[in-house]
N, C-alpha and C positions, 0 to 999 in steps of 0.2 A: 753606450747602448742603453736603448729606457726600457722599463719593462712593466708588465703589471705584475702585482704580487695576489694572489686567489689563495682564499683558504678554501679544499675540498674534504668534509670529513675531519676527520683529526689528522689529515696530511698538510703541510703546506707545498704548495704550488708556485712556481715561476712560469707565465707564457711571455715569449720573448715574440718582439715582430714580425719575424719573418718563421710564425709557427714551430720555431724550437719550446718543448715542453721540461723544466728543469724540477726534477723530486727530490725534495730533501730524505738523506737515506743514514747520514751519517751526522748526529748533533757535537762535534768533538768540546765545546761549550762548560758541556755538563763532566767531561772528564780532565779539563783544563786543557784540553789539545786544541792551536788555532790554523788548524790545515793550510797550507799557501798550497799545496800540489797534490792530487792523487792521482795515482794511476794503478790500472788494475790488470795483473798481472796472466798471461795465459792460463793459470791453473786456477784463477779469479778471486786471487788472493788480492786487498786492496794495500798498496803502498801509499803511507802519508807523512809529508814531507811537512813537521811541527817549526817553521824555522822562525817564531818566535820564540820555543823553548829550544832550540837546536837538539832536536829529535829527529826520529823515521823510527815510524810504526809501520809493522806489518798483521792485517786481522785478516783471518780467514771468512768468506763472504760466498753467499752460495751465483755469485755471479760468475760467469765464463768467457771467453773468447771466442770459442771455439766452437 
């Protein structure tokens, strides 16, 4: 898949081809964490799956489901 990469602001930006928009929300970088998976859970808790450090982290996130 190609993409263009846009900086907006002090956010960075993904627009992928067929109009998906991607927001970086989480830098795990800067806390040594290298996400392979996340998923966000109904109560919009985010699960993140570190399996270069063989972790899973759970942060509370004011995101929802629901």
């Amino acid at each position: 898949m190609r993409f263009n990469e846009e900086v907006i602001g002090a956010k960075s930006m993904m627009k992928f081809e067929s109009g998906y928009s991607v927001e970086i929300m989480f830098d795990g970088s800067k806390l040594g964490i290298e996400p392979y998976a996340v998923e966000v859970l109904p109560n919009g808790e985010l699960l993140i799956l570190d399996s270069t450090n063989s972790n899973v982290y759970r942060i509370s996130s004011s995101l929802s489901l629901s």
